[in-house]
C-alpha positions as CSV (number, residue, x, y, z in Angstrom):
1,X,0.6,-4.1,1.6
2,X,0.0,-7.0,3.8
3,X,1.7,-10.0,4.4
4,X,1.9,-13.4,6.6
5,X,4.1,-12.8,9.5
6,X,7.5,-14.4,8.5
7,X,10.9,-13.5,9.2
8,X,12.4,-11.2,6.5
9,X,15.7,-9.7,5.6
10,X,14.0,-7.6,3.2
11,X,10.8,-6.1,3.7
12,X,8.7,-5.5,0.3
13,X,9.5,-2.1,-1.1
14,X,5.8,-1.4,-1.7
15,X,4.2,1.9,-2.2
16,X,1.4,4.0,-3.6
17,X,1.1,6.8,-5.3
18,X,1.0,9.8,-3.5
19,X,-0.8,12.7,-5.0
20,X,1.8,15.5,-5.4
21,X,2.4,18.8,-7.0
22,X,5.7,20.6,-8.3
23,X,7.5,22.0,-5.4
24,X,11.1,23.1,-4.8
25,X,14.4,21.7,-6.4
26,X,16.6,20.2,-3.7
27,X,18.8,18.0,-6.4
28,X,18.1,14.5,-8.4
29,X,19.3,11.2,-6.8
30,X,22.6,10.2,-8.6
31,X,22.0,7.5,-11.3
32,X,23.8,4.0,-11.5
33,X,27.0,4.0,-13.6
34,X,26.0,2.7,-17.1
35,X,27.7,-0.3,-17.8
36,X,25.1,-2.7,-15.8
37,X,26.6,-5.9,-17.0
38,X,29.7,-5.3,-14.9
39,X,28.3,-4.3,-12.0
40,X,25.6,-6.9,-12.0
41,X,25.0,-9.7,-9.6
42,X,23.4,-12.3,-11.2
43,X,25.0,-13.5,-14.0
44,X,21.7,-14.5,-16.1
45,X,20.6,-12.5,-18.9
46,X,17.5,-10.7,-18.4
47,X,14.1,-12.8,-19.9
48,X,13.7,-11.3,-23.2
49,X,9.6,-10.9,-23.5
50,X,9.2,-9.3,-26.6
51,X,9.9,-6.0,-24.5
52,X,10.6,-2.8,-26.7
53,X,14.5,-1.7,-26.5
54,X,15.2,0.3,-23.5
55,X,15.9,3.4,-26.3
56,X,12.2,3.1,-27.6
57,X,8.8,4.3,-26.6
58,X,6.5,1.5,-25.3
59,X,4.4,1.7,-28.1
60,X,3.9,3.9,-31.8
61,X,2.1,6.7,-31.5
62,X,2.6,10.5,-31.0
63,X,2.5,12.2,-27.1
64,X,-0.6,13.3,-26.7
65,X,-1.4,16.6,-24.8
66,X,-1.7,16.0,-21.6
67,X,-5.6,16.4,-21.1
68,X,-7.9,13.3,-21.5
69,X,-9.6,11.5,-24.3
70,X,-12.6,14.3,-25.8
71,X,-13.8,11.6,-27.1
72,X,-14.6,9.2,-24.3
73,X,-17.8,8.7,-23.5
74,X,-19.6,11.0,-20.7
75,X,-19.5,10.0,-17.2
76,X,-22.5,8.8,-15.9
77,X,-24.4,9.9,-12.9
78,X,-23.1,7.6,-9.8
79,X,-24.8,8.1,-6.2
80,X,-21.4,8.2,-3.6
81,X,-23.9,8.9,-0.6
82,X,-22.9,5.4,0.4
83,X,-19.3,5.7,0.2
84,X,-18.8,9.3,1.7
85,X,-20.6,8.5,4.6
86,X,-18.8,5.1,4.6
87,X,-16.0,7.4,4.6
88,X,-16.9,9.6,7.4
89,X,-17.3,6.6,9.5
90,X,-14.2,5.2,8.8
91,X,-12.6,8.8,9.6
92,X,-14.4,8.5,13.1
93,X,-13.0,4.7,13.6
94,X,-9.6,5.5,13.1
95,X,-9.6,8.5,15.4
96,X,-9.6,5.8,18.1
97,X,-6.2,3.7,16.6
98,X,-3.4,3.5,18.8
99,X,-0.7,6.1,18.4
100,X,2.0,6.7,20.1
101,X,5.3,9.7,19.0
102,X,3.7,9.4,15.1
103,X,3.8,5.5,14.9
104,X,0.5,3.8,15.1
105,X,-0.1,0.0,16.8
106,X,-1.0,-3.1,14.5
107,X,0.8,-2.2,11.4
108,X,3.2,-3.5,9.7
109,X,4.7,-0.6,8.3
110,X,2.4,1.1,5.7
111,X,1.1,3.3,8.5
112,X,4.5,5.2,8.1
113,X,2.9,7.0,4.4
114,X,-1.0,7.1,4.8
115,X,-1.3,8.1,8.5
116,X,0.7,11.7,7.7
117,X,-0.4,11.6,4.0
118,X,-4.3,11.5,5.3
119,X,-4.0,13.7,8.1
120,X,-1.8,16.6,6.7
121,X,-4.4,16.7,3.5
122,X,-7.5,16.7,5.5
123,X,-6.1,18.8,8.3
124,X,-4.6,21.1,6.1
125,X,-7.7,21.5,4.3
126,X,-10.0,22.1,7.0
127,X,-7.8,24.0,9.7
128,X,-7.8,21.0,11.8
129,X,-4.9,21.7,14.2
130,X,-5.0,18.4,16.1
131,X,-5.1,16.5,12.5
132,X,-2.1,18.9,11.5
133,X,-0.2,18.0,15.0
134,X,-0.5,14.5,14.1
135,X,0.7,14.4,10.8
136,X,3.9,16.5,11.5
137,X,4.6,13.9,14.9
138,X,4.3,11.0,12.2
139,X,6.2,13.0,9.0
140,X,9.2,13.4,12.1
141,X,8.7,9.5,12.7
142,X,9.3,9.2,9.3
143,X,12.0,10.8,9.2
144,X,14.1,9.0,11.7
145,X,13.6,6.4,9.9
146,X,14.5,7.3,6.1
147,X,17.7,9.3,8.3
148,X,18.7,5.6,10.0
149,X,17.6,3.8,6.7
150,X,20.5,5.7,4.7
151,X,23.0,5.9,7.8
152,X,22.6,2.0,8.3
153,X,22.8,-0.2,5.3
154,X,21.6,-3.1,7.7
155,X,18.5,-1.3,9.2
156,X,17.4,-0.4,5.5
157,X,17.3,-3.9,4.5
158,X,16.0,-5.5,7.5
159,X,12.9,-2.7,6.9
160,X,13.0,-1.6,3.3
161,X,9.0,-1.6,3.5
162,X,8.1,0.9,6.8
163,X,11.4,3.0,5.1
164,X,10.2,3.7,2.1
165,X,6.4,4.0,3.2
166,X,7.9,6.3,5.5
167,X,9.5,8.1,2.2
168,X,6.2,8.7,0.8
169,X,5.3,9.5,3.9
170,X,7.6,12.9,4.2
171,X,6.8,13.6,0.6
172,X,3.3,14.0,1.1
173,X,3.8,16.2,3.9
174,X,6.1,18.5,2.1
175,X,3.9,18.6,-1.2
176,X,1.0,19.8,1.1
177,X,2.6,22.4,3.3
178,X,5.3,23.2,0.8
179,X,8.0,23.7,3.4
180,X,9.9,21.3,2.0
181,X,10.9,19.6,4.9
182,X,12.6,16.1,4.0
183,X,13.7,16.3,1.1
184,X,17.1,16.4,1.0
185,X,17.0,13.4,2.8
186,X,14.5,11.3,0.5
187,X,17.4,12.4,-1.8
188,X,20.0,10.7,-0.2
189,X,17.6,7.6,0.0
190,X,16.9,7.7,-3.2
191,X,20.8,7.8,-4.2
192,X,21.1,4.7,-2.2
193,X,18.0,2.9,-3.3
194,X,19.1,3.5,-7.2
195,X,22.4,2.4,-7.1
196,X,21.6,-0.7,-5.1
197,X,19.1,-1.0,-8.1
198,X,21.8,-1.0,-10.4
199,X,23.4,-3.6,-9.0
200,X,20.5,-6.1,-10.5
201,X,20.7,-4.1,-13.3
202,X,17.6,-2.5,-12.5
203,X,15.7,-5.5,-12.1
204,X,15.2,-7.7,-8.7
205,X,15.5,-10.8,-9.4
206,X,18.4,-11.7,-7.3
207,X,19.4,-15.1,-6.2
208,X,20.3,-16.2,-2.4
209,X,19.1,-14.8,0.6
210,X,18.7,-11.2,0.0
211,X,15.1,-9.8,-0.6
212,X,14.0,-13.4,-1.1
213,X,10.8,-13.4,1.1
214,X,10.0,-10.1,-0.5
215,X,10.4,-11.5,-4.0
216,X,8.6,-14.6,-3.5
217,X,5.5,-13.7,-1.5
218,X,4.9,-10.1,-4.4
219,X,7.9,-10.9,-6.9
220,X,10.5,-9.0,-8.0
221,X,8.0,-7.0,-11.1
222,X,6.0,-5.5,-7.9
223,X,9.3,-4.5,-5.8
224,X,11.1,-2.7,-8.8
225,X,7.8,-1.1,-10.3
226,X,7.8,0.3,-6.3
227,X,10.8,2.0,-6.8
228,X,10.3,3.0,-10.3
229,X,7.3,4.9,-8.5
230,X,9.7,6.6,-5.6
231,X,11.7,8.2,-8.0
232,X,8.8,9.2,-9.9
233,X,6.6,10.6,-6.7
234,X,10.2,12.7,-5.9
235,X,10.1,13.9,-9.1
236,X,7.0,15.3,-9.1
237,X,8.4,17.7,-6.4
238,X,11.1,18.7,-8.6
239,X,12.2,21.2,-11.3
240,X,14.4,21.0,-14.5
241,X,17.5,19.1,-14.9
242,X,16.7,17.3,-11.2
243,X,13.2,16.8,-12.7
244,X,14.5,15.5,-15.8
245,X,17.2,13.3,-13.8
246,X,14.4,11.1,-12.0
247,X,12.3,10.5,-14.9
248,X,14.9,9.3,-17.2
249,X,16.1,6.9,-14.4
250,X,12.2,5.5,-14.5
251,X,12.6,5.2,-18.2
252,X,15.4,3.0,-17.4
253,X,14.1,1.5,-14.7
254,X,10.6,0.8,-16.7
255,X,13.0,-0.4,-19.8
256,X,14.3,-2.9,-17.3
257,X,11.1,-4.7,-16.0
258,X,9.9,-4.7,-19.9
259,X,13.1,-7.3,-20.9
260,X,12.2,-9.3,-17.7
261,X,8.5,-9.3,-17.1
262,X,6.5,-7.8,-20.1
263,X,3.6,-10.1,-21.8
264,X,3.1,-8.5,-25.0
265,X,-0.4,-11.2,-25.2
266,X,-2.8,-10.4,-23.4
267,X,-1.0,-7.6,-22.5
268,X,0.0,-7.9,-18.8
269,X,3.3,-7.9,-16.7
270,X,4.0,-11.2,-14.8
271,X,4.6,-11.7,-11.2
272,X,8.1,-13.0,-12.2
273,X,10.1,-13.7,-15.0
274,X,9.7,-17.4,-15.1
275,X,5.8,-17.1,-14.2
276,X,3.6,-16.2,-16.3
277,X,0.3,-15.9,-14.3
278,X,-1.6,-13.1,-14.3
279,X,-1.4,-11.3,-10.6
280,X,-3.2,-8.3,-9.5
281,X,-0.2,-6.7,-7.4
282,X,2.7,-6.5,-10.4
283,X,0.0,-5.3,-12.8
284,X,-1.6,-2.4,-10.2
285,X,1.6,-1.0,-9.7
286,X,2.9,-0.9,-13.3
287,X,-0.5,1.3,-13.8
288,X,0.5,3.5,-10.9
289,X,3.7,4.2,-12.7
290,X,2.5,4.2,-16.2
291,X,0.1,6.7,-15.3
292,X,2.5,8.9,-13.4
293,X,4.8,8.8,-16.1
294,X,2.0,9.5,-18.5
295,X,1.2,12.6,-16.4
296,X,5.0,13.7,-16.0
297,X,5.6,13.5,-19.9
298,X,2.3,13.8,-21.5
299,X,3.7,10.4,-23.7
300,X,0.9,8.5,-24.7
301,X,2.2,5.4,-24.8
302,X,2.4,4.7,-20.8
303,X,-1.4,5.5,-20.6
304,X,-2.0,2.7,-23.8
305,X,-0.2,0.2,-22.1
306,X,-1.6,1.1,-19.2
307,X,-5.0,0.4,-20.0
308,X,-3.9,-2.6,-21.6
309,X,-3.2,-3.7,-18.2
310,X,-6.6,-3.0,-17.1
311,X,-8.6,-5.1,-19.7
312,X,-5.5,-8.4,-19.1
313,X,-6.5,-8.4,-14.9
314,X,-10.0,-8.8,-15.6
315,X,-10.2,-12.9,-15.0
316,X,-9.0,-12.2,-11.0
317,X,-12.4,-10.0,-11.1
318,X,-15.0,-12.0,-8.7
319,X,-18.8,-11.6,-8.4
320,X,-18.6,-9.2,-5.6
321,X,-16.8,-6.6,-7.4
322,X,-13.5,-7.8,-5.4
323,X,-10.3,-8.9,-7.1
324,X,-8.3,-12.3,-6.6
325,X,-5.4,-11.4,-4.5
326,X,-3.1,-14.6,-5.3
327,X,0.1,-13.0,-3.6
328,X,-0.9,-14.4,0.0
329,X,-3.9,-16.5,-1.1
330,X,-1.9,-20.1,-0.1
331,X,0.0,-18.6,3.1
332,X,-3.6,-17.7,4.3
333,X,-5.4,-21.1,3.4
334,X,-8.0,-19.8,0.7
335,X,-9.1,-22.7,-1.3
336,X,-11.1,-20.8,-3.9
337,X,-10.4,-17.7,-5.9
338,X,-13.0,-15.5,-3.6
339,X,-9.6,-14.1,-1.6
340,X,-8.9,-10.2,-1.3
341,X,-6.8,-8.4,0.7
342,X,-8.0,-5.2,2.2
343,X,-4.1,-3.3,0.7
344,X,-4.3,-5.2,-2.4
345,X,-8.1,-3.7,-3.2
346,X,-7.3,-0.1,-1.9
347,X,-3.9,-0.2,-4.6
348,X,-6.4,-1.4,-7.4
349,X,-8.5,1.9,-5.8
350,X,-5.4,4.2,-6.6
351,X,-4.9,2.7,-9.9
352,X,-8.5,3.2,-10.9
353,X,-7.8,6.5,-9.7
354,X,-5.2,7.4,-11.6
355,X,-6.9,6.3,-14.6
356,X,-9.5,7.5,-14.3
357,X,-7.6,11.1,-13.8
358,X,-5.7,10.3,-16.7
359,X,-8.9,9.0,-19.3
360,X,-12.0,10.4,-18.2
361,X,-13.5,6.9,-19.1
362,X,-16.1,6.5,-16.8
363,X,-15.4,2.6,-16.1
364,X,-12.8,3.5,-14.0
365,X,-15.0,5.1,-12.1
366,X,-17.8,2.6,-12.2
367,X,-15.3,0.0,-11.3
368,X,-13.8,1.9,-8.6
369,X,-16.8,1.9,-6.9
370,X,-17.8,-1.9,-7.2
371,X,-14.5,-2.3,-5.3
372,X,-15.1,0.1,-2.5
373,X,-18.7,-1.0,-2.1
374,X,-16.9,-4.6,-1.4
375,X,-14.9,-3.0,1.1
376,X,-17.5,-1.6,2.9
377,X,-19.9,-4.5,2.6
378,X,-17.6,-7.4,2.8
379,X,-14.3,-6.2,5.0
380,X,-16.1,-3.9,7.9
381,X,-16.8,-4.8,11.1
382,X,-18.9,-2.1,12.9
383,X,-19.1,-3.8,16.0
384,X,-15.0,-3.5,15.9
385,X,-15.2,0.0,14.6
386,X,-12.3,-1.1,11.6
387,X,-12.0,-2.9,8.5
388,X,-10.4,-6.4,9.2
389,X,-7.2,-7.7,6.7
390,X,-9.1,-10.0,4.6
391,X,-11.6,-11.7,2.7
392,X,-11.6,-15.7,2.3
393,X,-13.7,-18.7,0.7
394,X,-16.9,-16.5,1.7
395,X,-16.4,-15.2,5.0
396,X,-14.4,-12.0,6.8
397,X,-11.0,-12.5,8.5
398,X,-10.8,-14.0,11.8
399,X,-8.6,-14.1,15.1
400,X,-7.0,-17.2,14.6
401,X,-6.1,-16.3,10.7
402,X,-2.7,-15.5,10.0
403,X,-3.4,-12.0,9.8
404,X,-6.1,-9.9,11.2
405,X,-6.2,-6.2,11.2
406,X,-3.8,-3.8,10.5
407,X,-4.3,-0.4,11.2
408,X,-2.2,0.9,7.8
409,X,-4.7,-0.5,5.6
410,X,-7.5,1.0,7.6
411,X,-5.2,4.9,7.0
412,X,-4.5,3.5,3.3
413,X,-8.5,3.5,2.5
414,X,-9.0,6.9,4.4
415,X,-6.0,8.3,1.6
416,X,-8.1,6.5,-1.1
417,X,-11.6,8.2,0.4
418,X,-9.6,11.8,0.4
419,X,-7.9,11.2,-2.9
420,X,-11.5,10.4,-4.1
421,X,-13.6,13.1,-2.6
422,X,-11.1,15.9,-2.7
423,X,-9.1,15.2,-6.2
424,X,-12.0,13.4,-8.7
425,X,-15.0,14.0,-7.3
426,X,-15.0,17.7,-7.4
427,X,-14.6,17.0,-11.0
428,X,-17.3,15.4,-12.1
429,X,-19.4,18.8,-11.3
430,X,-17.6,20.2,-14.2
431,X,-18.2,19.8,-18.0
């Protein structure tokens, strides 16, 4: 995620999901002590939005079985020669980003999960030893930091955003080599993270200083559904009553943002309790977590709602196949609705992704690519060899805009090319 250059005590806590498969027990984070109200620190009482009790499912209906929708309707043939080579090019483009000891230049701190999460996959997978030397020098960058981030309460706040990309970062790494390097100390940051959580009782919506530019430039729904979706990605690398552990803190978690945020009409979660605009960020990464609670459970009713979500952000859609990306629109001077964000489109990506993954309903796909042929028509600039920050009022991001490039959103769409070509595509030659 992007955002105008302003001073912050908090950075935003946002992530995507990382794909992930069960890997070795090294203990569940430990969960907040019950009795929110008296540890709470805002006094309010959370919104009540017609949100199911935190004790009930989302919605009625039996858990299904895991396995997509038989009856959905076939997916069509879709020509990706476009996007793969698009792909390919962009693979060659980055090769030539500045990196330095695992950190790359020009990011603001998202580099820290798709640099080692793109490079251990695609090394791994194609015995690319230089690819695999630089994902383990970023996964140990990453680890300094998550290692400072729970050592120095301080530090963690100051960069909540590069700490827990960084997070992601290690468990990608792990999930793919299956050395399980990191984990204990995601652990302890996740120990941290969710009783700081509780604090707010598992909502952030707190008042004064702390996490304020966070919570006002992608509000608080978007910063807890990002940790909703740490505890979640750990979780996936989990076994038994660890396993269980981190999933039943999501329920609570996902119970939480329900009171304060949840729209039962259209059907959409709002950017903030007392807003009640439909915004693509708080909405794309309630479907990241619905869908990997979906996939974790086989419960059907995080996948309904989840689709739900899809059909409610369909006014931000624009005629390009790009999404209205409100969040920074105003800092950046965008006078119309034709503003996108190169992070916000590639999270959209992943949640098409993971619905489609989940479904089998070929819109997902179709739509998915309508938003990476934007990308690559709208956002590239082939003379530059990289995809610039932006799209506003018609044209591409310039120097003298608030923000330009940033070389994390460049590795963010490489992870969304890989997750594509190496996780869905391979699919579709199936029946």
């Amino acid at each position: 995620m992007r955002r105008p250059r302003r001073a912050a005590p908090w950075g935003a806590v946002l992530i995507a999901a990382c794909c992930a498969t069960c890997g070795d027990d090294e203990g569940a984070p430990a969960r907040p002590d019950a009795d929110t109200d008296s540890r709470a620190m805002d006094a309010d009482e959370p919104v009540d939005a017609g949100a199911p009790d935190a004790e009930e499912p989302l919605d009625s209906g039996a858990p299904d079985a895991r396995r997509p929708d038989a009856g959905r309707p076939p997916v069509p043939p879709i020509d990706w020669s476009e996007i793969v080579a698009f792909h390919e090019a962009m693979r060659g483009y980055a090769s030539a980003f500045a990196v330095e000891g695992g950190h790359w230049a020009e990011e603001l701190g998202d580099a820290a999960f798709y640099g080692p999460a793109f490079y251990v996959r695609t090394g791994n997978a194609e015995g690319d030893t230089e690819a695999l030397s630089l994902a383990a020098a970023a996964r140990d960058y990453d680890l300094g930091l998550v290692t400072q981030a729970t050592a120095d309460l301080d530090f963690y706040t100051a960069n909540m955003e590069e700490v827990f990309m960084a997070a992601l970062g290690v468990l990608e790494h792990a999930d793919e080599l299956g050395d399980g390097v990191g984990l204990p100390e995601i652990d302890a940051l996740l120990e941290r993270t969710n009783d700081f959580l509780g604090l707010f009782r598992d909502y952030l919506n707190p008042d004064g200083e702390l996490g304020a530019f966070a919570l006002d430039t992608y509000g608080p729904t978007t910063i807890t559904a990002a940790v909703a979706l740490v505890n979640l990605q750990r979780a996936r690398l989990a076994e038994g009553a660890a396993r269980d552990a981190m999933i039943g803190r999501t329920r609570e978690i996902v119970a939480a943002i329900d009171r304060n945020a949840w729209l039962e009409e259209p059907g959409y979660y709002r950017f903030a309790p007392d807003e009640d605009r439909v915004d693509l960020y708080p909405n794309v990464m309630m479907t990241l977590v619905l869908g990997r609670m979906h996939e974790l459970t086989g419960e059907e009713q995080w996948l309904a709602r989840a689709e739900r979500m899809f059909d409610a952000i369909q006014p931000l859609r624009q005629p390009a196949g790009n999404y209205y990306s409100e969040y920074s629109a105003a800092a950046m001077g965008a006078t119309t609705t034709d503003y996108s964000t190169l992070s916000s489109q590639n999270y959209l990506s992943l949640s098409l992704l993971i619905l489609f993954e989940r479904t089998r309903d070929p819109r997902y796909l179709l739509e998915l690519k309508s938003v990476l042929d934007f990308i690559r028509t709208h956002l590239l600039d082939e003379a530059q060899g990289r995809l610039l920050h932006h799209w506003i009022d018609g044209r591409i991001a310039l120097p003298e805009d608030l923000e330009y490039f940033c070389a994390g959103c460049n590795l963010q769409l490489l992870y969304v090319g890989w997750y594509l070509r190496a996780r869905v595509l391979p699919t579709l030659e199936s029946p």
